[in-house]
N, C-alpha and C positions, 0 to 999 in steps of 0.2 A: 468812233469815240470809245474807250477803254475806261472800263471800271474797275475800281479797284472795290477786292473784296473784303468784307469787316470783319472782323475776328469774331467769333463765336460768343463770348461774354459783350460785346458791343454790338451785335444782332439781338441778344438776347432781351440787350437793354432797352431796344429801339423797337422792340414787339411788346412791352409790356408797357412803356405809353403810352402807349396807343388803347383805346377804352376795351378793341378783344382781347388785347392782352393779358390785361388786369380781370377779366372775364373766364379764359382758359385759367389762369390761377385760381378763381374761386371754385370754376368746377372743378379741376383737377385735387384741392382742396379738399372742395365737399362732398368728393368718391369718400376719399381716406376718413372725414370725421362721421362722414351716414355708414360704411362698414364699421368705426370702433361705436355709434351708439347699437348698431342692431347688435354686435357680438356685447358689448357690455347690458343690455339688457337681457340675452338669452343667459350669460350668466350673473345676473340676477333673479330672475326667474325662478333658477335651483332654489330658491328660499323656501318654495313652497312644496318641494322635495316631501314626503312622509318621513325619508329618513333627518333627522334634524341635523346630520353630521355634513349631509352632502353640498353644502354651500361653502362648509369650510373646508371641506378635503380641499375645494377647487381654487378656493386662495389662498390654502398651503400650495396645490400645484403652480398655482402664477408665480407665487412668491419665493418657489424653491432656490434655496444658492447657486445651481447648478444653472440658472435661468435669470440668474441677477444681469446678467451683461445684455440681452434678449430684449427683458422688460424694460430696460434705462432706454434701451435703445428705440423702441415703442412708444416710451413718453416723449422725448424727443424728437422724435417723426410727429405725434400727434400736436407737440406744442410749436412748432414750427410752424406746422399747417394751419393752428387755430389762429396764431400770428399774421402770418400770412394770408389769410382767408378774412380775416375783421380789415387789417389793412387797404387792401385792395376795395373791400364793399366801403369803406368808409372812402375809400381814393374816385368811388364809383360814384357814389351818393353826390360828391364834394362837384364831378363835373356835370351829374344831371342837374341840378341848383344853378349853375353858372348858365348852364344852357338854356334853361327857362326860370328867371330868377323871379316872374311873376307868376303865382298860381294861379291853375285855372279855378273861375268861380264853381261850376258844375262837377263834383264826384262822383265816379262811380265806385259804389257799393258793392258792390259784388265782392263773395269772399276771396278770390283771389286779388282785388285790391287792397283789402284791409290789411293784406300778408304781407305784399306788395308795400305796404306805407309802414305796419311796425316791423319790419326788417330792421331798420337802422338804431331802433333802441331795443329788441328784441334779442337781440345779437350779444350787446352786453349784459343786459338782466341773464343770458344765459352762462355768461361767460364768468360772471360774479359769485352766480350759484355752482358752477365748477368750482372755484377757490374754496367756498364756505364746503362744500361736500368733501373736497379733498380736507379741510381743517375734522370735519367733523368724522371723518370715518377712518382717515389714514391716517392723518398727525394726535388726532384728541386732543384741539386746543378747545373743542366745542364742550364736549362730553367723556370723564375719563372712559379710556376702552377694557372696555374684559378680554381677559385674554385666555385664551385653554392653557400653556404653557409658554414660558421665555420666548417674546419674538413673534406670535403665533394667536393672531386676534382672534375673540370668540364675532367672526363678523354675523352670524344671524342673529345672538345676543345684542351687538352692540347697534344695526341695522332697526331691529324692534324697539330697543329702549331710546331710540333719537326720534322716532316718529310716533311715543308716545306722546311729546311734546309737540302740541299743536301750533305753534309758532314755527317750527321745524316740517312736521308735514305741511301747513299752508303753505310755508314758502317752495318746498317742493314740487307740490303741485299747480301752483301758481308757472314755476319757471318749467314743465311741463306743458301746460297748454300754450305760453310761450313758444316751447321747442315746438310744436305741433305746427303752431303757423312759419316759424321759421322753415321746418323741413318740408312742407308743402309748397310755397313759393320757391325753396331754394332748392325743390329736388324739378320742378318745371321749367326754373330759370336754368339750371344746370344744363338738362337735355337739349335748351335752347342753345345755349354757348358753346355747345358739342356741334354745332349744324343739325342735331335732331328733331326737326321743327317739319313740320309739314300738313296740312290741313285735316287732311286725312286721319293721321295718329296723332295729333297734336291732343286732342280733347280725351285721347286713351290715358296719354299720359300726364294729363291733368290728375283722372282720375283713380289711376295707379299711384301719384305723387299725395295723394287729399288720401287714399285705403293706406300706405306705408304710413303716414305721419300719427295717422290717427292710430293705426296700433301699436306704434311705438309709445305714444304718448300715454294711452291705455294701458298697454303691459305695466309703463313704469306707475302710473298712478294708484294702478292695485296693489303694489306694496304698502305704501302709506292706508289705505283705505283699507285694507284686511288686517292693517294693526291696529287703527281707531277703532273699526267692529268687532275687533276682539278674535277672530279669524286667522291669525298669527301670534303670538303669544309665549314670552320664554319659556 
């Protein structure tokens, strides 16, 4: 008996119905969105620089004309994937529900369930406060921006004077501890949908995914907190 073979966009289609499929998408996703938060928090970080200049030499260097095609092309990779990545866990959520449409009575508690359960509105409160962050630090629909000259944000200025406003850092840090349980459940669930699962390392890399979330969450919450205390300051 003869098969006939399916063309590579209709093999493609017939792996990702399938619930690993949808699974290799998130983690293949959530490589690319866990490398841009670690490298956008390490430059963040520069804020805290001595020299007060060196946070914006680095988004004159991102923002250089010569780097314009580079960057578009960056945001596009990562909006694809955030796309793609909410897609899929909401396509995930949608058949574990069908699969057991009655809860169980008994919870468990443990923090890796609570991560585990606010995943599927975690996910948007993060993705919400992306939009408001992009409004309020790149567009200035939030707060008008200072800028050093034509073109050319004063972004540690303008970074201090938004999280003077406590309505602005709570929400911050709020969608923070958010991120925290997201990247913990979703950096263990990942290794899982990789086949990196195994009894032996499996509890390593629990706890390698709970030390990553937690200092990312951390680095990013010390900027607000070092401007409320006064410890960053125009």
């Amino acid at each position: 008996m003869s098969t006939v073979a399916l063309p590579p966009m209709r093999r493609a289609i017939r792996f990702y119905e399938a619930p690993i499929g949808k699974k290799a998408v998130m983690a293949i996703t959530g490589v690319i969105l866990f490398g841009y938060v670690l490298g956008h928090l390490l430059g963040n970080l520069q804020i805290f620089s001595p020299d007060r200049e060196t946070i914006n030499q680095y988004a004159a260097f991102l923002h250089d004309p010569s780097r314009t095609g580079f960057l578009w092309g960056v945001r596009l990779l990562l909006l694809l994937a955030v796309v793609l990545h909410i897609f899929a866990s909401y396509q995930l959520w949608s058949l574990n529900r069908e699969a057991r449409p009655v809860r169980y009575r008994k919870k468990d508690h443990v923090p890796s369930a609570y991560a585990a359960r606010t995943m599927i509105w975690s996910g948007p409160i993060i993705a919400a406060f992306v939009i408001f962050h992009i409004l309020h630090l790149t567009v200035g629909s939030v707060l008008p921006l200072r800028e050093i000259s034509p073109n050319q944000p004063d972004v540690r200025a303008n970074v201090i004077a938004g999280f003077e406003h406590p309505a602005v850092a709570g929400f911050y840090i709020l969608a923070m501890v958010l991120l925290c349980l997201h990247l913990y459940h979703g950096l263990w669930s990942m290794f899982q949908s990789l086949g990196i699962s195994h009894p032996r390392y499996t509890p390593g890399l629990k706890r390698f995914a709970a030390v990553f979330a937690i200092l990312i969450a951390a680095g990013n919450v010390s900027i607000p907190v070092a401007v409320m205390t006064g410890l960053l300051a125009p």
